[in-house]
N, C-alpha and C positions, 0 to 999 in steps of 0.2 A: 751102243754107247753114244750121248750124244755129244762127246767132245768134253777135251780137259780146257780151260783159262790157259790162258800165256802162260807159260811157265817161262822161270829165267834162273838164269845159271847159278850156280853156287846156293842155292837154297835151298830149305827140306820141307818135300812135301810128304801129306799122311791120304792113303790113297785109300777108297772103301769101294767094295765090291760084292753085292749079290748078285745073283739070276735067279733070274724069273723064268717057270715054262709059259706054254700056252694056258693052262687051268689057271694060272696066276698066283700059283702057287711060290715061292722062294726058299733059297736057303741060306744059309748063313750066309754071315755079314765074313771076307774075308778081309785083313786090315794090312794093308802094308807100307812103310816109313821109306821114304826114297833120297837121297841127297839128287838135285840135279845139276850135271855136270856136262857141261857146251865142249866139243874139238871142232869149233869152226875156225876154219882157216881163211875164209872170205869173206871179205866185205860185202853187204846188200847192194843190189844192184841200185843204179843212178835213177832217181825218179823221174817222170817223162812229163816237163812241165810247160805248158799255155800261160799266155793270158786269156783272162775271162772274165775281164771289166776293166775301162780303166777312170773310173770316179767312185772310190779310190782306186788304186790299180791295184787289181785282184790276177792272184795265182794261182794255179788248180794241179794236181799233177796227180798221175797213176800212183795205186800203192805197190811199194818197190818190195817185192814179195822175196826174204831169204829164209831159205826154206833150212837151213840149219841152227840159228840161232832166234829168228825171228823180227824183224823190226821193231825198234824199241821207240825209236821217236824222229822226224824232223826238222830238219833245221833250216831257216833262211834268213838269208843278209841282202843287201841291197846298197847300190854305190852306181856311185856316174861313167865309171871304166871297166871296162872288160876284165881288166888284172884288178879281183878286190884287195890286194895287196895295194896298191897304186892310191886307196884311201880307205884304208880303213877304220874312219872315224865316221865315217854316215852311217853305219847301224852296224854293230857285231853281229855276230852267228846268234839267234837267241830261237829258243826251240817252239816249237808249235804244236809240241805234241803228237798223238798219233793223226790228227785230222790233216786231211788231203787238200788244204787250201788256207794259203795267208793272204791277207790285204797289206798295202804299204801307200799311205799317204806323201809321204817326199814333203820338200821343201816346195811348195808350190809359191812362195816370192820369189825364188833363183828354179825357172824351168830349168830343167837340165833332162838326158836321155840316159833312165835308170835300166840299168842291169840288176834282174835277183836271181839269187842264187840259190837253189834249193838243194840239200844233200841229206842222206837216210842215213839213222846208225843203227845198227844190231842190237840184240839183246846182249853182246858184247863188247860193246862200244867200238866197235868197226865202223868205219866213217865210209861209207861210199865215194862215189866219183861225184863231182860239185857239178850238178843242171846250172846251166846258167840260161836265163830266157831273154835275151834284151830286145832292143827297140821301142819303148816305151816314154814317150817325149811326155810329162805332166804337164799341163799348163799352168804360166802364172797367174796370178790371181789379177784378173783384170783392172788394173788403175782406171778411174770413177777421175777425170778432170775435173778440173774445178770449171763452176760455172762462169762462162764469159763475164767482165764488167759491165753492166747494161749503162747504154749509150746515151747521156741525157741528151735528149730534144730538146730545145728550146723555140717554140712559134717564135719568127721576126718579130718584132714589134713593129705594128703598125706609125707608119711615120708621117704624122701630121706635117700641111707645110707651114711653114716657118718655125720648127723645133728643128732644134739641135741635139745630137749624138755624141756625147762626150765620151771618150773609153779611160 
């Protein structure tokens, strides 16, 4: 066999099956209709995540393997405090998909020392434990001074004798 698609729970699949011997010969097709039905009782495990760049700052984490209902998708958020309760208006939870890696630009005019968060859900919408990765200071966007006023010179004026200097 060489493997079924993710299945996920509460839906019907229609499953087909021959064999083949070694002559290559087969026989019938046998056909059968399955509802599929999850009793996961756990959450997927907490995914195990790094930084792995940080222009933009890049995330990367192991796939958080549950082996009962299957991981359904990722999520990360990102905030300047450890408790993303403490702000959570710098980015909700927004999901990434099945892929093992988000980027997060920040406010790079207000540096600040971001925390992300990464956490797995099941094929059951089981929320794993929340990875938080911090230490990540972005920097600001370098201010460009304005250029100094350039300093007019003015040569003395040669002073003949007997002229006069009025100001």
């Amino acid at each position: 066999m060489r493997g079924l698609p993710y299945l996920y729970s509460g839906r019907t699949y229609t499953l087909r099956v021959r064999g083949r011997d070694k002559l290559g010969n087969t026989g019938e097709e046998a056909v059968a209709t399955c509802l599929v039905s999850f009793t996961d009782t756990t959450p997927p495990p907490a995914p195990q995540a790094r930084i792995a760049g940080t222009e933009p700052l890049r995330v990367v984490w192991q796939e958080a393997n549950d082996a009962e209902s299957g991981t359904a998708e990722y999520q990360m958020a990102a905030a300047t405090a450890a408790d993303l309760s403490a702000n959570p208006d710098l980015l909700r939870w927004q999901s990434v998909g099945r892929g093992l890696e988000c980027t997060y630009e920040g406010n790079a005019a207000l540096p600040a020392n971001y925390y992300i968060f990464v956490k797995a859900i099941n094929g059951l919408g089981q929320e794993s434990l929340t990875t938080i990765k911090a230490g990540m200071t972005l920097p600001a966007i370098p201010v460009t001074p304005a250029p100094p006023v350039p300093k007019i010179i003015v040569p003395p004026k040669e002073i003949k004798p007997g002229v006069t200097i009025i100001k």
